[in-house]
The first five atom37 places (N, CA, C, CB, O) and aatype in JSON, in Angstrom:
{
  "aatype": [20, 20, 20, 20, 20, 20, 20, 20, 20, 20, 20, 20, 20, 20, 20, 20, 20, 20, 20, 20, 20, 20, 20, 20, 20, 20, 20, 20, 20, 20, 20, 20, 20, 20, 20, 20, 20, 20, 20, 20, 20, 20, 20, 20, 20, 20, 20, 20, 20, 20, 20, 20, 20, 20, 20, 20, 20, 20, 20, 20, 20, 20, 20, 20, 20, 20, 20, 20, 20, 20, 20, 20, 20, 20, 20, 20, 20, 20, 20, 20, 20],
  "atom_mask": [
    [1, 1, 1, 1, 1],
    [1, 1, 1, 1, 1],
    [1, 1, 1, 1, 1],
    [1, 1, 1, 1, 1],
    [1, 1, 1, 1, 1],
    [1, 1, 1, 1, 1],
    [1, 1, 1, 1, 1],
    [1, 1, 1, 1, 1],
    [1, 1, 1, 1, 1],
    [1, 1, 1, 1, 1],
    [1, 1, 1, 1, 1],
    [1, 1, 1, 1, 1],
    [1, 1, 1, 1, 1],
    [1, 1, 1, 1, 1],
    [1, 1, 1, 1, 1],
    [1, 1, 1, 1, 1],
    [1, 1, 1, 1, 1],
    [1, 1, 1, 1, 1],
    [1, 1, 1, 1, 1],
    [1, 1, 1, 1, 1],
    [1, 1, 1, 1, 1],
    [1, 1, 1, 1, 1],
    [1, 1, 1, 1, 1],
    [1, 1, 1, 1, 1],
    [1, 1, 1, 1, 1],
    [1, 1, 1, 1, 1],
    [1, 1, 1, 1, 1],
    [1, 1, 1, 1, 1],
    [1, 1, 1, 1, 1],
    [1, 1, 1, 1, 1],
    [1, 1, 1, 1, 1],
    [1, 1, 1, 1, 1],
    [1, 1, 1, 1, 1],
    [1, 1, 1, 1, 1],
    [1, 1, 1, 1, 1],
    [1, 1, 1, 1, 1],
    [1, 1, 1, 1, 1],
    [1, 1, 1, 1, 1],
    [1, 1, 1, 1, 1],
    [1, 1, 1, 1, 1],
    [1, 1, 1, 1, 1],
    [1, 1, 1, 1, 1],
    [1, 1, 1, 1, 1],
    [1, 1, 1, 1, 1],
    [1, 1, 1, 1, 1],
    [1, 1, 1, 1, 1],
    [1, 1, 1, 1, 1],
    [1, 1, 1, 1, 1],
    [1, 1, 1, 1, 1],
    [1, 1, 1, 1, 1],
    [1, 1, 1, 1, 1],
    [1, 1, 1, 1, 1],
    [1, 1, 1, 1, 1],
    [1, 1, 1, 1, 1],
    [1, 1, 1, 1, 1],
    [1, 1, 1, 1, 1],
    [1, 1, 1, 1, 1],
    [1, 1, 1, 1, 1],
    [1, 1, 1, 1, 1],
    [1, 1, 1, 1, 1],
    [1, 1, 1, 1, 1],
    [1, 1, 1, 1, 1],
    [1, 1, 1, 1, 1],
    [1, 1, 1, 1, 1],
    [1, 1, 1, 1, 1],
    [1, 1, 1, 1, 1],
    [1, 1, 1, 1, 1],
    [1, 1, 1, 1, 1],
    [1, 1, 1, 1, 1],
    [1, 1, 1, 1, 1],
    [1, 1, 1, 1, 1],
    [1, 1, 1, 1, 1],
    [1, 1, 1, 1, 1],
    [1, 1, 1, 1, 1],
    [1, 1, 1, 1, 1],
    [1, 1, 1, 1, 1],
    [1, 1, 1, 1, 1],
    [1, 1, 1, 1, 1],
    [1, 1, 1, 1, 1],
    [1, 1, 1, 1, 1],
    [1, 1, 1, 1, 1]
  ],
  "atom_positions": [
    [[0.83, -1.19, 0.0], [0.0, 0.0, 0.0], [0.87, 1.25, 0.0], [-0.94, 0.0, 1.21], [1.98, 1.19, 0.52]],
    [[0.31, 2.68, -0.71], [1.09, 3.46, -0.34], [0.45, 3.83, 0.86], [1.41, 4.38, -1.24], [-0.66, 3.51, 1.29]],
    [[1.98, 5.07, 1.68], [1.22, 5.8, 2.5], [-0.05, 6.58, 2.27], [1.95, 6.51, 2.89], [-0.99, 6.55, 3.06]],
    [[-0.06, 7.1, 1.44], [-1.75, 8.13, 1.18], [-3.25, 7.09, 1.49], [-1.93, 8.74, -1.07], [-4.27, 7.57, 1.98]],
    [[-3.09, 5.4, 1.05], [-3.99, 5.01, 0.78], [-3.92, 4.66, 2.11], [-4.18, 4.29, -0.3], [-4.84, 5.18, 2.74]],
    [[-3.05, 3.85, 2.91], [-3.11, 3.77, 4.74], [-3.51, 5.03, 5.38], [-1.56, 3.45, 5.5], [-4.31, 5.12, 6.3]],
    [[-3.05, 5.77, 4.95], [-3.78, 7.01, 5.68], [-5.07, 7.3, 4.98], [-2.88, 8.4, 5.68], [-5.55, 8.42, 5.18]],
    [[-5.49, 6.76, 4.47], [-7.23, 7.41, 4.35], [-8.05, 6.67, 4.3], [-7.7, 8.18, 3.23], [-9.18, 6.86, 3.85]],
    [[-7.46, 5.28, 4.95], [-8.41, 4.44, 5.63], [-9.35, 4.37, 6.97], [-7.83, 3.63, 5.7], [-8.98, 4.64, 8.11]],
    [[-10.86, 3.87, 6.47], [-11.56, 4.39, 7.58], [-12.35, 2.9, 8.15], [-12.68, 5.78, 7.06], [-12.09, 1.76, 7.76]],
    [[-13.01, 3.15, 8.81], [-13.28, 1.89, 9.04], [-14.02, 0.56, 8.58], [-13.55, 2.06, 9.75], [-13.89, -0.66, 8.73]],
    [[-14.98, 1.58, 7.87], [-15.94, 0.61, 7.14], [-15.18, 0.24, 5.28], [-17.81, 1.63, 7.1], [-15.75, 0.15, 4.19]],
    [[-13.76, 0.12, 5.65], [-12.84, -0.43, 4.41], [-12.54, -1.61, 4.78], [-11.51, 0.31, 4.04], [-12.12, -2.42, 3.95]],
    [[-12.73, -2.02, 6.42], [-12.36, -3.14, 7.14], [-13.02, -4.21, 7.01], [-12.33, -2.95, 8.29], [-13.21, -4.44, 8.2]],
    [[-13.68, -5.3, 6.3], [-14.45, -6.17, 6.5], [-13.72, -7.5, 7.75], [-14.81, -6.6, 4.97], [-13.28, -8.53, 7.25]],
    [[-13.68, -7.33, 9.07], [-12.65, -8.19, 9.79], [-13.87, -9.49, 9.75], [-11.97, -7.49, 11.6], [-13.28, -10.36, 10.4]],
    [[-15.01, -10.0, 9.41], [-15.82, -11.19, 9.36], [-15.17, -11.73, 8.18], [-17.44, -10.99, 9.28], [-14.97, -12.94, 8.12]],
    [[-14.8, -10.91, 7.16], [-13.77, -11.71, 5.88], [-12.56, -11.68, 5.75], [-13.92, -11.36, 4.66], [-12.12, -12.55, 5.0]],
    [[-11.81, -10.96, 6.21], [-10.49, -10.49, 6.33], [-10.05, -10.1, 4.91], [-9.56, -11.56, 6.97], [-9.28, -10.56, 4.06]],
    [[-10.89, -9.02, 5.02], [-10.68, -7.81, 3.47], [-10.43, -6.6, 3.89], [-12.08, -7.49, 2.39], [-11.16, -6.08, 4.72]],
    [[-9.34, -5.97, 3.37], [-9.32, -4.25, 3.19], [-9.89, -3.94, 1.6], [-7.44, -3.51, 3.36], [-9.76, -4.65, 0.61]],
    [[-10.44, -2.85, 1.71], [-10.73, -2.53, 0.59], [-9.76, -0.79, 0.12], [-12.47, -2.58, 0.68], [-10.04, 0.31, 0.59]],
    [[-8.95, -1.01, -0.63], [-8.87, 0.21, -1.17], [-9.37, 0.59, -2.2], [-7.95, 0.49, -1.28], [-9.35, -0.08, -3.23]],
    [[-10.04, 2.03, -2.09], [-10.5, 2.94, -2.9], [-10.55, 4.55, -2.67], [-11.61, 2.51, -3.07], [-11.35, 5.37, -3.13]],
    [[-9.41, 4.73, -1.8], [-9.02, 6.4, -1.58], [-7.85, 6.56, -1.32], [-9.66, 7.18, -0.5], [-7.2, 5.52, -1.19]],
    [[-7.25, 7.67, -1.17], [-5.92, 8.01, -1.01], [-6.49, 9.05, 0.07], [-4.97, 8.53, -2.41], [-7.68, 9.39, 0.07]],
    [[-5.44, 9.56, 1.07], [-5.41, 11.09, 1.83], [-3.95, 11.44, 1.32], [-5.58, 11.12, 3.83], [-2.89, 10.82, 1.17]],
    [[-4.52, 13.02, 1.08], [-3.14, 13.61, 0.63], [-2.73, 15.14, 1.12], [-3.14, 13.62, -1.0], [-3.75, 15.68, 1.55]],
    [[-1.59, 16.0, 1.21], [-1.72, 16.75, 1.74], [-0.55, 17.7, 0.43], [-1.58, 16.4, 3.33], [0.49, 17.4, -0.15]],
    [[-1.5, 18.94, 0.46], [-0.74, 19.9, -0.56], [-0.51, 21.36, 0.35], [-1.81, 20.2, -2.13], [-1.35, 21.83, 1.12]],
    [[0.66, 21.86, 0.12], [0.88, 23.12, 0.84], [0.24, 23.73, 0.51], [1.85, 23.73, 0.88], [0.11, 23.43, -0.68]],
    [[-0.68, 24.9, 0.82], [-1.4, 26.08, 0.44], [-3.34, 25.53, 0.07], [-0.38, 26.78, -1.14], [-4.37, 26.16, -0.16]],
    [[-3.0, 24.17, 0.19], [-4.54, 23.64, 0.17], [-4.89, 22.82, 1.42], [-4.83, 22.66, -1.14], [-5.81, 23.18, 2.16]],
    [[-4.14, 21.68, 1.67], [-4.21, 21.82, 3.34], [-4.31, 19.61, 2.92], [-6.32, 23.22, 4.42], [-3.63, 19.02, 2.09]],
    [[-5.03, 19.19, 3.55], [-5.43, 17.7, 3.53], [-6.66, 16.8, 3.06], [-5.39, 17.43, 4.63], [-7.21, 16.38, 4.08]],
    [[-7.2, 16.42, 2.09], [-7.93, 16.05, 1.64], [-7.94, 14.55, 0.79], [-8.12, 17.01, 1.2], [-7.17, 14.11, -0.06]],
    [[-9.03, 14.02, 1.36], [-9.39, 12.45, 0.46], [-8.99, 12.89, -1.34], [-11.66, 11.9, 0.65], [-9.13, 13.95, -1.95]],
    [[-8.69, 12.1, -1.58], [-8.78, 11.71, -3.07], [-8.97, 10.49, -3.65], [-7.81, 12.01, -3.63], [-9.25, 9.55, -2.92]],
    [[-8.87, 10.32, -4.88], [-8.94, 9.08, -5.57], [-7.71, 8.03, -5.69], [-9.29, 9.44, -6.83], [-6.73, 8.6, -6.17]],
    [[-7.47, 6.79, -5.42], [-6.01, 6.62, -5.78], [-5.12, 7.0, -7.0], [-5.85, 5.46, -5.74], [-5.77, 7.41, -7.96]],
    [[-3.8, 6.94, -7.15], [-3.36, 7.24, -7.97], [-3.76, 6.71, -8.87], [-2.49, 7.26, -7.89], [-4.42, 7.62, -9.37]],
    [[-3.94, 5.5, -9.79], [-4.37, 5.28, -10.92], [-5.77, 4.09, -10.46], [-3.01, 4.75, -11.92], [-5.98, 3.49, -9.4]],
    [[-6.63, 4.13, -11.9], [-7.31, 3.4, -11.84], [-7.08, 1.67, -10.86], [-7.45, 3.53, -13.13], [-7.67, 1.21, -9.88]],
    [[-6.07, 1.21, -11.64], [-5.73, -0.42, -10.74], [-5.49, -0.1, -9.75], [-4.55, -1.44, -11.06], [-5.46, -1.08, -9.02]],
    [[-5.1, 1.55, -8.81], [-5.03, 1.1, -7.35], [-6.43, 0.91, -6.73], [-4.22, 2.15, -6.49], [-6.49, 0.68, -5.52]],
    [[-7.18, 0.96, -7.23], [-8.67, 0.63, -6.27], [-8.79, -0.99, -5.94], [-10.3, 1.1, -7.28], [-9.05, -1.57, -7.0]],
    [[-8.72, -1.61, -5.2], [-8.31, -2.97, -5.29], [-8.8, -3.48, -3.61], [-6.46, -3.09, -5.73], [-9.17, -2.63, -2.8]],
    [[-8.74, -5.13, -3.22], [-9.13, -5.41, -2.0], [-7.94, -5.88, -1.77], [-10.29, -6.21, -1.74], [-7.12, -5.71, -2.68]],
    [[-7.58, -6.45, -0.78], [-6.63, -6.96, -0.13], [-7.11, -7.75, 0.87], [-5.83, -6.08, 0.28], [-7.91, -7.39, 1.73]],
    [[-6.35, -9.46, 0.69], [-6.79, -10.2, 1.85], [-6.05, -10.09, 2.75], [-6.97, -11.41, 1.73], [-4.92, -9.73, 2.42]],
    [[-6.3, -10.32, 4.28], [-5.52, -10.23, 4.87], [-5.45, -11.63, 5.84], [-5.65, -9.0, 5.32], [-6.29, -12.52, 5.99]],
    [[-4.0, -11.45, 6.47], [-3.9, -12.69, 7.14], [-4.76, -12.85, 8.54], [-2.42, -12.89, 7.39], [-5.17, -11.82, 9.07]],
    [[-5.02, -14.05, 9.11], [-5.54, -14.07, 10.6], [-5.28, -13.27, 11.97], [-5.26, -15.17, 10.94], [-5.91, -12.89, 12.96]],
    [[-3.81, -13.24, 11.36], [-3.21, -12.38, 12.94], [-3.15, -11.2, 12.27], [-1.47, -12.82, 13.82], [-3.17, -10.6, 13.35]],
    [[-3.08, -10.05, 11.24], [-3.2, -9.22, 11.04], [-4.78, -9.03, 11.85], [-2.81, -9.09, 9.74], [-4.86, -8.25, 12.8]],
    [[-5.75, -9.65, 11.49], [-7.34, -9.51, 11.95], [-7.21, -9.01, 13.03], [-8.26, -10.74, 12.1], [-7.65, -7.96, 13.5]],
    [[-6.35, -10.09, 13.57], [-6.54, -10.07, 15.03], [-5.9, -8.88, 15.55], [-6.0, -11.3, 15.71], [-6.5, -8.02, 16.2]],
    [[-4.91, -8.87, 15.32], [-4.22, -7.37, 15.51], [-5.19, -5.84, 15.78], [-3.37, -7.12, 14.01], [-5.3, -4.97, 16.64]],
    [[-5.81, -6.23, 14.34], [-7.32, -4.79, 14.43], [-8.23, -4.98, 15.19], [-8.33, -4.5, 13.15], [-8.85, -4.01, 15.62]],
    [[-8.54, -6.18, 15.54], [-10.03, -6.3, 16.72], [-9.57, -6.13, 17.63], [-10.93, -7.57, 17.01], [-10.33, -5.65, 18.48]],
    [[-7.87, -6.4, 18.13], [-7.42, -5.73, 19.71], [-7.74, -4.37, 19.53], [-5.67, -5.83, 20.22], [-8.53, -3.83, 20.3]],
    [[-6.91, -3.43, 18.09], [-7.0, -2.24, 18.25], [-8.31, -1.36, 18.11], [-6.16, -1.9, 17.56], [-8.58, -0.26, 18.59]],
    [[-8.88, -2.02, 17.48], [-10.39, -1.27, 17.5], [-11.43, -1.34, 19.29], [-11.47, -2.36, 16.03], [-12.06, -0.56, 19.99]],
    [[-11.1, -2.55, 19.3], [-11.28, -2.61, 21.6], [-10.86, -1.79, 21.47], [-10.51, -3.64, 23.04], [-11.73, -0.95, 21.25]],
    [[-9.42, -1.15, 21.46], [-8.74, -0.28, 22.26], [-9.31, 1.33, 21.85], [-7.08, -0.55, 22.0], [-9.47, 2.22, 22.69]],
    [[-9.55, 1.47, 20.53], [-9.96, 2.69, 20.54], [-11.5, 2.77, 21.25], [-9.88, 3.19, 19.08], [-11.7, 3.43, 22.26]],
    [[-12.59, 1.96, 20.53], [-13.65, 1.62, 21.25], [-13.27, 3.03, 22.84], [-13.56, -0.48, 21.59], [-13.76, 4.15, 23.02]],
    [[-12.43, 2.39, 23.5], [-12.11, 2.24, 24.9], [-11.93, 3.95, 24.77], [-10.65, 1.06, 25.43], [-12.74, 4.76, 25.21]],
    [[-11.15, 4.15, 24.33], [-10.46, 5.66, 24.32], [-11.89, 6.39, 23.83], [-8.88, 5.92, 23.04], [-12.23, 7.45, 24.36]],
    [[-12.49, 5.91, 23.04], [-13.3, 7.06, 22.01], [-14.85, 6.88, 23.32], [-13.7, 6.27, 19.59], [-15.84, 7.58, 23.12]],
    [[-14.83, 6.01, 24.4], [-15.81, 5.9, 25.29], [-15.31, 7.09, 26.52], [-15.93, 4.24, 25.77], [-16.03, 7.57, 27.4]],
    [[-13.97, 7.35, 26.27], [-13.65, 8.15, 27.75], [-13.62, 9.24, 26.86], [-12.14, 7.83, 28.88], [-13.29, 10.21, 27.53]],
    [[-13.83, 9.62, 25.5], [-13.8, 11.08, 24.92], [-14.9, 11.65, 25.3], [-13.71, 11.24, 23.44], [-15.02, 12.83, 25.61]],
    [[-15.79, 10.78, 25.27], [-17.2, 10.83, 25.46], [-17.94, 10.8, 23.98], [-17.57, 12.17, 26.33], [-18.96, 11.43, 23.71]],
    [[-17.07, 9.78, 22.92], [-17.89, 9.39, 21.37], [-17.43, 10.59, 20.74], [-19.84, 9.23, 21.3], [-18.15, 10.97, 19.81]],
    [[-16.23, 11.41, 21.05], [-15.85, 12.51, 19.95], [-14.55, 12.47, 18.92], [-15.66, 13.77, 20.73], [-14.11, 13.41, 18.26]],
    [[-14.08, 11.15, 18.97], [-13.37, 10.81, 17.91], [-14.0, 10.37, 16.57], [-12.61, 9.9, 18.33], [-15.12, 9.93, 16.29]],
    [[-12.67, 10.71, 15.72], [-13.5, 10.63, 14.18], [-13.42, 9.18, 14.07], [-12.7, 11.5, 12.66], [-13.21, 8.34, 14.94]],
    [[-13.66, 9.04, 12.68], [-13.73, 7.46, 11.85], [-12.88, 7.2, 11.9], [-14.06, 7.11, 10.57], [-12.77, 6.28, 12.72]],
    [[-11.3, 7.68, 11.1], [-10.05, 7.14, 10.82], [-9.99, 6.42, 11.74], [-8.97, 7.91, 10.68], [-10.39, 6.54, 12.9]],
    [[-9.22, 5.23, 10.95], [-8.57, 4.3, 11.96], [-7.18, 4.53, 13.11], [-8.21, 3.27, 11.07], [-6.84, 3.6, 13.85]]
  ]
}
């Protein structure tokens, strides 16, 4: 993956019942315009990705964990992962 497309992953790209990412955005950042979603760089980067078991597992600890954090914000964190 590039960085742009890890960074503009959100959550519902996650299918962890199949162990799919889905890419279909980039985040990018331009001086004098600031940070914004885009499209990936070319058409073929829109694509899924399987992922392995312990990667899964990896995200269902970390999603508990934000869960956890985004409960003591009081629900005021964004989507990004």
């Amino acid at each position: 993956m590039r960085l742009g497309e890890l960074d503009g992953l959100d959550w519902p790209d996650i299918d962890l019942d199949n162990g799919l990412l889905n890419i279909d955005k980039a985040l990018q950042h331009l001086k004098g315009r600031g940070t914004f979603v885009k499209s990936p760089k070319n058409e073929s980067s829109i694509r899924v990705i399987s992922l392995p078991d312990s990667v899964i597992s990896i995200i269902r600890e970390y999603k508990l964990w934000q869960n956890g954090e985004k409960a003591k914000l009081g629900g005021s964190m964004a989507q990004r992962i």
